[in-house]
N, C-alpha and C positions, 0 to 999 in steps of 0.2 A: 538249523531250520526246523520250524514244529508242524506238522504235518505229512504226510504224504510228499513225493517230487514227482512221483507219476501216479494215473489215475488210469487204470482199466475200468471204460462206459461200459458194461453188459449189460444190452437193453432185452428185454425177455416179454413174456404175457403171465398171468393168473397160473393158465393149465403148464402150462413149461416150468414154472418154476422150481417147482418140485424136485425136477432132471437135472436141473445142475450138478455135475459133477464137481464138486471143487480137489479132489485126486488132482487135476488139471492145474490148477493155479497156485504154484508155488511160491512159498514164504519168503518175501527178500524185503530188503531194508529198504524204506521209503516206498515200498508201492502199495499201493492200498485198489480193492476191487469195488468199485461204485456201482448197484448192481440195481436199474433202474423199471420197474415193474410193471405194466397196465395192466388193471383188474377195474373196468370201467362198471361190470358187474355185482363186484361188492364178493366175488366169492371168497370164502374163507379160508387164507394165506398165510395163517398164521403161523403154524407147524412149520412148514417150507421157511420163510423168515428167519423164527428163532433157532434153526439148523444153520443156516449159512452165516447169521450172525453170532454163531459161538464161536468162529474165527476173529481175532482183534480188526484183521486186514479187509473184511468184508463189510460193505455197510449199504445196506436196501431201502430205497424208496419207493413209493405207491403212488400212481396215479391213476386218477379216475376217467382215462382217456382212449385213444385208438391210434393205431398209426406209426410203422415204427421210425419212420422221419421225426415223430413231433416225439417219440420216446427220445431219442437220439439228443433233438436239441431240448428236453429238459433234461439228460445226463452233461449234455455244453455247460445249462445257466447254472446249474446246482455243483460242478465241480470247482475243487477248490486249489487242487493241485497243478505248480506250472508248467506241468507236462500228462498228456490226456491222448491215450488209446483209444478205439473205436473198437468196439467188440461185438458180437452177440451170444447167447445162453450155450450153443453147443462147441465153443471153442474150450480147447486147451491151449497153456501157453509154454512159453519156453525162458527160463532164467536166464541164459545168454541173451538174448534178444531184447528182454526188460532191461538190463544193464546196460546194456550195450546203444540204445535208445536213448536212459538216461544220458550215461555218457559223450554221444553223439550233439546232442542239446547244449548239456553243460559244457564241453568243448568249442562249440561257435555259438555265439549269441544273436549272431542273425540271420540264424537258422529257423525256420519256423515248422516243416512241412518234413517228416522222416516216413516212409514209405519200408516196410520190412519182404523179405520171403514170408510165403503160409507153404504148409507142407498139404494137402488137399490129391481128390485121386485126378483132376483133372488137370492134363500137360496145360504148362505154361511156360510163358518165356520171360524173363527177367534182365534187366540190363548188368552191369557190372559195380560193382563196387564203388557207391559216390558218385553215380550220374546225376547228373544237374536235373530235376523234372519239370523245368521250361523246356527241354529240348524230347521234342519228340524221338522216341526209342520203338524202333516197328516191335510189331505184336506184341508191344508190353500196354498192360493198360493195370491198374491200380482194384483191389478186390475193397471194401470196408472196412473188414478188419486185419487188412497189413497197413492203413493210417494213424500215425501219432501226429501231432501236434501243439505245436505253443500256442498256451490258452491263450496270453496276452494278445497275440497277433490274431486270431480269433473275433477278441474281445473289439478289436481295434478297428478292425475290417468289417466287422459288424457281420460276418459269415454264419451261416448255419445254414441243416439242409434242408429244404424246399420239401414243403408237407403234400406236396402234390405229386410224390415223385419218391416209388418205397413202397413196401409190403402195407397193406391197407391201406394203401394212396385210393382218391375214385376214380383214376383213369389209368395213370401212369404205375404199374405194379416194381417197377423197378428202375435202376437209371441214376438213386440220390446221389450213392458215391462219385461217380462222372462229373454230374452236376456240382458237386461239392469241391472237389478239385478242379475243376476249370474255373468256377470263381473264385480259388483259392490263389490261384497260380497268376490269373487272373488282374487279381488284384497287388500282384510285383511281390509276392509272400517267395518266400526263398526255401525250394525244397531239394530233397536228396535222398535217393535210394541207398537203405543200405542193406549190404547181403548176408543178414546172419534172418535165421528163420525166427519171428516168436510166435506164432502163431498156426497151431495143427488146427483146420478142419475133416472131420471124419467122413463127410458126403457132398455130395454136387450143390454149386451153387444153383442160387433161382435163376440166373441166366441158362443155366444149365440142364436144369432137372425142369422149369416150366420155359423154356424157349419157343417153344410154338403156342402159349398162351397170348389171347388180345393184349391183353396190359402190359406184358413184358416187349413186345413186338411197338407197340406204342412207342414206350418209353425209349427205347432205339429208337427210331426216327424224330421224337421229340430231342433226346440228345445229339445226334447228329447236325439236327439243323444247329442248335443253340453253338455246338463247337466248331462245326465246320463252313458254318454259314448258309443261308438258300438257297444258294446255286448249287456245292459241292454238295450239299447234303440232296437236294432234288435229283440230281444226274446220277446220285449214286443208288439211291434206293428202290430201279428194280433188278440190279446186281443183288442188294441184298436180300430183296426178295425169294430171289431164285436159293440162295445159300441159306434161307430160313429153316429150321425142322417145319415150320405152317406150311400146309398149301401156297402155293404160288399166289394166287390172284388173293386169298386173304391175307396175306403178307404184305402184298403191296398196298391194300386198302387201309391196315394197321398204322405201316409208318406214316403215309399220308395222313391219317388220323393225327396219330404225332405230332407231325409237322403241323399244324393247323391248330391241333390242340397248344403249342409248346406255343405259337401266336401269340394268339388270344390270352395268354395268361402268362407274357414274356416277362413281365413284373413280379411272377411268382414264381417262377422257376430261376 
Protein backbone atom coordinates (compact mmCIF):
# COMPACT_ATOMS: atom_id res chain seq x y z
CA UNK A 1 0.00 0.00 0.00
CA UNK A 2 1.45 3.66 -0.89
CA UNK A 3 0.49 6.01 1.43
CA UNK A 4 -0.29 6.36 5.00
CA UNK A 5 -3.09 3.59 6.62
CA UNK A 6 -3.95 6.03 9.29
CA UNK A 7 -4.19 9.69 9.37
CA UNK A 8 -3.95 11.83 12.71
CA UNK A 9 -6.57 15.36 11.67
CA UNK A 10 -4.73 17.84 14.06
CA UNK A 11 -6.80 20.76 13.66
CA UNK A 12 -5.01 23.77 15.28
CA UNK A 13 -5.07 28.12 14.61
CA UNK A 14 -2.21 30.52 13.37
CA UNK A 15 -1.18 31.40 17.13
CA UNK A 16 -1.11 27.61 18.30
CA UNK A 17 0.81 26.45 15.83
CA UNK A 18 3.83 27.19 16.93
CA UNK A 19 3.18 24.89 20.29
CA UNK A 20 2.94 21.75 18.86
CA UNK A 21 4.90 19.46 20.40
CA UNK A 22 5.60 16.77 18.18
CA UNK A 23 8.07 14.95 21.28
CA UNK A 24 4.21 13.54 21.43
CA UNK A 25 3.81 11.95 18.05
CA UNK A 26 5.66 8.97 17.54
CA UNK A 27 7.18 7.54 14.32
CA UNK A 28 5.50 4.23 13.21
CA UNK A 29 4.94 2.72 10.00
CA UNK A 30 2.04 3.86 7.90
CA UNK A 31 0.77 6.78 10.06
CA UNK A 32 1.24 10.01 8.86
CA UNK A 33 0.09 13.48 10.94
CA UNK A 34 -2.30 15.77 8.81
CA UNK A 35 -2.07 18.69 10.62
CA UNK A 36 -4.88 21.19 9.43
CA UNK A 37 -4.29 25.12 10.11
CA UNK A 38 -6.68 28.29 10.10
CA UNK A 39 -4.88 31.56 9.69
CA UNK A 40 -7.93 33.46 8.11
CA UNK A 41 -5.62 36.41 8.98
CA UNK A 42 -2.76 35.81 6.77
CA UNK A 43 -0.22 35.88 9.79
CA UNK A 44 3.06 34.69 9.14
CA UNK A 45 3.31 30.66 9.59
CA UNK A 46 5.88 30.12 8.08
CA UNK A 47 8.74 29.15 10.69
CA UNK A 48 6.04 27.03 12.54
CA UNK A 49 5.33 24.94 9.10
CA UNK A 50 8.89 24.44 7.91
CA UNK A 51 9.63 22.87 11.66
CA UNK A 52 6.93 20.44 11.85
CA UNK A 53 7.42 19.50 8.11
CA UNK A 54 11.02 18.56 8.67
CA UNK A 55 9.33 15.31 9.84
CA UNK A 56 8.54 12.87 6.65
CA UNK A 57 5.22 11.89 8.79
CA UNK A 58 3.87 15.53 9.24
CA UNK A 59 2.14 17.21 6.53
CA UNK A 60 0.34 21.07 7.06
CA UNK A 61 -2.30 22.61 5.42
CA UNK A 62 -3.66 26.32 5.59
CA UNK A 63 -6.81 27.65 5.38
CA UNK A 64 -8.16 31.00 5.31
CA UNK A 65 -11.07 30.30 7.54
CA UNK A 66 -12.72 30.10 11.32
CA UNK A 67 -14.40 27.44 13.13
CA UNK A 68 -13.03 24.37 14.40
CA UNK A 69 -15.99 22.17 13.03
CA UNK A 70 -15.35 23.31 9.39
CA UNK A 71 -11.19 22.79 10.30
CA UNK A 72 -12.31 19.24 11.28
CA UNK A 73 -14.25 18.60 7.97
CA UNK A 74 -11.61 20.16 5.75
CA UNK A 75 -9.06 17.54 7.59
CA UNK A 76 -12.31 14.64 6.39
CA UNK A 77 -12.12 16.11 2.53
CA UNK A 78 -8.40 16.43 2.17
CA UNK A 79 -7.40 13.10 3.93
CA UNK A 80 -6.37 10.47 2.05
CA UNK A 81 -5.70 7.59 4.32
CA UNK A 82 -8.39 4.66 4.97
CA UNK A 83 -8.19 5.09 8.52
CA UNK A 84 -8.62 8.86 10.09
CA UNK A 85 -8.11 9.93 13.79
CA UNK A 86 -9.64 13.13 15.16
CA UNK A 87 -7.18 15.04 17.08
CA UNK A 88 -6.41 18.50 18.22
CA UNK A 89 -2.80 20.66 18.68
CA UNK A 90 -2.29 19.95 22.31
CA UNK A 91 -2.57 16.11 22.27
CA UNK A 92 0.05 13.58 22.51
CA UNK A 93 -0.36 10.17 21.29
CA UNK A 94 0.51 6.62 22.20
CA UNK A 95 2.07 3.85 19.68
CA UNK A 96 0.02 0.99 21.21
CA UNK A 97 -3.17 2.65 20.47
CA UNK A 98 -2.07 3.76 16.80
CA UNK A 99 -1.40 0.12 16.05
CA UNK A 100 -3.74 -1.18 17.72
CA UNK A 101 -6.47 0.97 15.72
CA UNK A 102 -4.96 0.00 12.72
CA UNK A 103 -5.22 -3.45 13.55
CA UNK A 104 -8.69 -3.37 15.03
CA UNK A 105 -9.87 -1.95 11.29
CA UNK A 106 -7.78 -4.23 9.30
CA UNK A 107 -9.08 -7.22 11.48
CA UNK A 108 -13.08 -6.47 10.67
CA UNK A 109 -13.93 -4.77 7.53
CA UNK A 110 -17.18 -3.72 8.63
CA UNK A 111 -15.99 -1.96 11.20
CA UNK A 112 -16.29 1.61 10.68
CA UNK A 113 -16.35 3.66 14.13
CA UNK A 114 -13.04 2.67 16.91
CA UNK A 115 -13.52 4.84 19.91
CA UNK A 116 -9.99 4.70 22.27
CA UNK A 117 -9.07 5.48 26.12
CA UNK A 118 -7.45 9.33 26.38
CA UNK A 119 -5.54 9.56 29.56
CA UNK A 120 -6.70 13.42 30.76
CA UNK A 121 -7.07 14.74 34.59
CA UNK A 122 -10.73 14.48 34.45
CA UNK A 123 -12.35 11.00 36.00
CA UNK A 124 -14.12 9.19 33.41
CA UNK A 125 -15.78 6.04 32.85
CA UNK A 126 -15.26 3.70 30.01
CA UNK A 127 -16.97 0.54 29.08
CA UNK A 128 -14.96 -2.77 28.42
CA UNK A 129 -13.09 -4.03 25.84
CA UNK A 130 -15.16 -4.22 22.43
CA UNK A 131 -18.41 -2.84 23.45
CA UNK A 132 -20.65 -2.41 20.66
CA UNK A 133 -21.34 1.79 20.55
CA UNK A 134 -25.14 1.11 19.42
CA UNK A 135 -25.60 0.03 22.91
CA UNK A 136 -25.75 2.68 25.38
CA UNK A 137 -23.01 2.14 28.33
CA UNK A 138 -24.10 4.63 31.37
CA UNK A 139 -21.65 7.40 32.03
CA UNK A 140 -19.68 6.76 29.11
CA UNK A 141 -19.93 9.16 26.56
CA UNK A 142 -17.26 9.50 23.58
CA UNK A 143 -14.35 12.82 23.94
CA UNK A 144 -13.06 13.97 19.94
CA UNK A 145 -10.09 12.90 20.15
CA UNK A 146 -10.48 9.20 21.33
CA UNK A 147 -12.57 8.98 17.55
CA UNK A 148 -11.13 6.97 14.58
CA UNK A 149 -12.77 6.02 11.72
CA UNK A 150 -13.16 4.54 8.21
CA UNK A 151 -13.01 7.24 5.86
CA UNK A 152 -14.90 5.24 3.12
CA UNK A 153 -18.01 4.84 5.61
CA UNK A 154 -17.60 8.60 5.98
CA UNK A 155 -17.42 9.16 2.52
CA UNK A 156 -20.51 6.97 2.03
CA UNK A 157 -22.85 8.27 4.70
CA UNK A 158 -22.00 11.62 3.58
CA UNK A 159 -21.08 12.59 7.60
CA UNK A 160 -19.31 15.34 8.78
CA UNK A 161 -19.44 17.72 11.69
CA UNK A 162 -22.08 20.32 11.83
CA UNK A 163 -20.29 23.98 11.67
CA UNK A 164 -22.80 25.17 13.85
CA UNK A 165 -21.78 23.12 16.65
CA UNK A 166 -17.67 23.56 18.16
CA UNK A 167 -15.35 26.03 19.27
CA UNK A 168 -16.07 29.23 17.12
CA UNK A 169 -19.60 27.91 16.22
CA UNK A 170 -22.03 31.42 16.71
CA UNK A 171 -24.21 29.81 19.16
CA UNK A 172 -23.50 26.46 19.99
CA UNK A 173 -19.60 26.49 21.63
CA UNK A 174 -19.56 22.91 21.85
CA UNK A 175 -21.60 19.48 21.49
CA UNK A 176 -19.77 18.62 17.50
CA UNK A 177 -18.34 15.34 18.74
CA UNK A 178 -22.05 14.06 20.26
CA UNK A 179 -23.49 15.41 17.29
CA UNK A 180 -21.10 13.42 15.08
CA UNK A 181 -21.57 10.14 16.61
CA UNK A 182 -25.18 9.98 16.98
CA UNK A 183 -25.35 10.56 13.22
CA UNK A 184 -22.69 8.30 12.88
CA UNK A 185 -24.13 5.53 14.75
CA UNK A 186 -27.14 6.68 13.35
CA UNK A 187 -26.67 6.00 10.22
CA UNK A 188 -26.22 1.77 10.98
CA UNK A 189 -22.15 2.63 10.90
CA UNK A 190 -20.69 -0.20 13.02
CA UNK A 191 -18.71 0.99 16.08
CA UNK A 192 -16.50 -0.48 18.94
CA UNK A 193 -14.72 0.68 21.85
CA UNK A 194 -11.50 -0.40 22.25
CA UNK A 195 -9.47 -0.27 25.63
CA UNK A 196 -5.98 0.59 24.93
CA UNK A 197 -5.14 4.52 25.50
CA UNK A 198 -3.86 6.68 22.32
CA UNK A 199 -4.44 9.54 23.18
CA UNK A 200 -2.87 11.85 26.51
CA UNK A 201 -4.51 15.23 27.09
CA UNK A 202 -2.54 17.52 29.52
CA UNK A 203 -5.84 19.82 30.68
CA UNK A 204 -9.74 19.90 31.15
CA UNK A 205 -11.74 19.66 28.37
CA UNK A 206 -14.12 22.81 27.14
CA UNK A 207 -16.90 20.95 28.74
CA UNK A 208 -14.99 21.23 31.60
CA UNK A 209 -12.92 24.12 31.96
CA UNK A 210 -15.99 26.49 30.30
CA UNK A 211 -19.18 24.67 31.56
CA UNK A 212 -21.02 27.47 32.95
CA UNK A 213 -20.34 29.34 29.58
CA UNK A 214 -23.89 30.40 27.31
CA UNK A 215 -22.57 28.41 24.30
CA UNK A 216 -21.36 25.45 26.03
CA UNK A 217 -24.75 25.16 28.10
CA UNK A 218 -26.57 25.68 24.61
CA UNK A 219 -24.95 23.10 22.88
CA UNK A 220 -26.17 20.67 25.89
CA UNK A 221 -29.67 21.22 25.53
CA UNK A 222 -29.30 21.63 21.61
CA UNK A 223 -27.71 17.92 21.90
CA UNK A 224 -30.08 16.55 24.11
CA UNK A 225 -33.14 17.34 22.24
CA UNK A 226 -31.52 15.98 18.81
CA UNK A 227 -30.50 12.55 20.77
CA UNK A 228 -33.08 12.14 23.17
CA UNK A 229 -36.00 13.54 21.55
CA UNK A 230 -38.34 16.56 22.92
CA UNK A 231 -40.07 15.06 25.40
CA UNK A 232 -36.98 13.40 27.13
CA UNK A 233 -34.79 16.15 26.53
CA UNK A 234 -37.68 18.88 27.72
CA UNK A 235 -38.45 17.02 31.18
CA UNK A 236 -34.96 16.67 31.64
CA UNK A 237 -33.54 19.91 31.49
CA UNK A 238 -34.25 21.62 34.79
CA UNK A 239 -32.49 18.51 36.51
CA UNK A 240 -29.69 19.73 34.43
CA UNK A 241 -30.02 22.91 35.11
CA UNK A 242 -29.73 22.53 38.77
CA UNK A 243 -26.29 20.11 38.13
CA UNK A 244 -24.91 23.13 35.82
CA UNK A 245 -21.68 25.08 37.24
CA UNK A 246 -24.15 28.32 35.71
CA UNK A 247 -26.59 29.81 37.84
CA UNK A 248 -29.70 27.97 38.09
CA UNK A 249 -32.27 30.21 36.15
CA UNK A 250 -29.51 30.93 33.41
CA UNK A 251 -29.10 27.44 32.86
CA UNK A 252 -32.36 26.69 32.30
CA UNK A 253 -32.76 29.71 29.87
CA UNK A 254 -29.44 28.27 27.99
CA UNK A 255 -30.57 24.89 27.18
CA UNK A 256 -33.93 26.19 26.24
CA UNK A 257 -31.98 28.23 23.92
CA UNK A 258 -30.67 24.99 22.60
CA UNK A 259 -33.50 23.48 22.23
CA UNK A 260 -35.11 26.02 20.06
CA UNK A 261 -32.01 26.98 18.58
CA UNK A 262 -31.06 23.03 17.54
CA UNK A 263 -35.13 23.59 15.82
CA UNK A 264 -34.81 25.91 13.77
CA UNK A 265 -31.58 24.66 12.25
CA UNK A 266 -32.52 20.70 12.48
CA UNK A 267 -31.08 20.53 8.84
CA UNK A 268 -27.81 21.70 10.07
CA UNK A 269 -26.97 20.06 12.89
Amino acid sequence: MSGPRLQVLVCTVASRMGAIDTEGYPEVDEVEYLVCCQNPDGADISAAKSALEERSDIKVRVFADKGLSVNRNHAFDIATAPYVHVADDDISFCREGLLRVMADFDADPSLDIITTRSTMPEARVFPPDGHDLAMVYRYYHTISFEISVRRSALEAHGIRFSPLAGIGAPFLTAGEEELLMHHMLRSCMKGRFADVVLSVHPGLTTSAHSGAKAGVVRAKGAVMRIVRGNTAAFVRYPLEALRSPAPTHKALLWLLQGFFYSIRNRHQL
